[in-house]
C-alpha positions as CSV (number, residue, x, y, z in Angstrom):
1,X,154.5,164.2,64.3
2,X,153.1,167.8,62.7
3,X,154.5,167.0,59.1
4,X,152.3,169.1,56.7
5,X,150.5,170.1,59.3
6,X,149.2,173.3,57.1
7,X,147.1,174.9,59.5
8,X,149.4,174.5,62.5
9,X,150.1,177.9,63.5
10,X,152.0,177.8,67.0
11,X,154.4,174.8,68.1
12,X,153.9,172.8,71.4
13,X,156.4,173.3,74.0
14,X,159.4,171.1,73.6
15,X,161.4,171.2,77.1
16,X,163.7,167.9,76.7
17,X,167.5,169.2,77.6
18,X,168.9,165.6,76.4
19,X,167.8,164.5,72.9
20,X,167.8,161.3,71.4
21,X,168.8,160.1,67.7
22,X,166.0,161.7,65.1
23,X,163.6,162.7,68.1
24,X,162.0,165.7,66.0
25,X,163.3,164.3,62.8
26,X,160.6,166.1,60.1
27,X,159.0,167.0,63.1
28,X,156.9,170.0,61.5
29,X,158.0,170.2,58.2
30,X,155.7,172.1,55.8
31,X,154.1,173.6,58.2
32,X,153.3,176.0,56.1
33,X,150.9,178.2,58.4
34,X,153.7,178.5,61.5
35,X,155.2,181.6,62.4
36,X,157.3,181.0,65.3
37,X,159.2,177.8,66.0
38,X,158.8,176.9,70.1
39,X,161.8,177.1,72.2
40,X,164.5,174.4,71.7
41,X,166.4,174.8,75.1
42,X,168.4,171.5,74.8
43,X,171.8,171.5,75.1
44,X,173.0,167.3,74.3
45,X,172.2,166.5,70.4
46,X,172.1,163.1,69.2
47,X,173.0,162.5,65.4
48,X,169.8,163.9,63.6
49,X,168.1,165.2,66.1
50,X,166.5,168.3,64.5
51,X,167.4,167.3,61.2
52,X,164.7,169.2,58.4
53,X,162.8,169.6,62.0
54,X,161.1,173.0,60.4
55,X,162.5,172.5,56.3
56,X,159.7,174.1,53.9
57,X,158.0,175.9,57.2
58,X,157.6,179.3,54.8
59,X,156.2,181.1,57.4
60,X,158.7,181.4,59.6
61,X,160.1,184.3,60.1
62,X,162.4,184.0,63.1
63,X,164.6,181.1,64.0
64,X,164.8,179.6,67.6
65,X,167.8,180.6,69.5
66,X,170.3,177.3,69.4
67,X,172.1,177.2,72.6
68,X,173.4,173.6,72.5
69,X,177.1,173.0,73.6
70,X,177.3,169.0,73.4
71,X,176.7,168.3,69.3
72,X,176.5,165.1,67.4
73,X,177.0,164.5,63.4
74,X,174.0,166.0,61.3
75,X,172.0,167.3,64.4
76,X,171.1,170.5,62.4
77,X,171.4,169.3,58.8
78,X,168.8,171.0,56.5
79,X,166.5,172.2,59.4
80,X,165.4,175.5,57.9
81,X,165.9,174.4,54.2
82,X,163.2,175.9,52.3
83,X,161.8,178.2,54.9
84,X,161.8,181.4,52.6
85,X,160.0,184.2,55.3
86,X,163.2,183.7,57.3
């Protein structure tokens, strides 16, 4: 949805507490200009849902708390690869 999005500085609010497969897949990957990631208060991941969700965001220099306690296969694969200012 934001995917190199390089003047993106602040997320949009994303309330969901149920996610569904890849849902934010990529969703703001090199977004090069943000800072903060938005609150991620779900807590039922579906395979892939945040997968690379903020990869190559450089940055970002302080990761969203994670307080899931239902988790599917690769939910948080790769999501802050590349993000360097962490």
């Amino acid at each position: 949805m934001f995917s190199s999005c390089t003047a993106l500085t602040q997320a949009p609010a994303l309330p969901a507490d149920s996610l569904a497969k890849f849902c934010y897949q990529y969703m703001f990957r090199s977004c090069t200009a943000l800072t903060q990631a938005p609150e991620l208060p779900a807590k039922l991941l579906a395979r892939y849902c945040y997968n690379a969700m903020f990869n190559s965001c450089t940055a970002l220099t302080q990761a969203p708390e994670l307080p899931a306690t239902k988790m599917d296969d690769y939910c948080y694969t790769s999501m802050f690869k590349g993000c360097t200012a962490l």
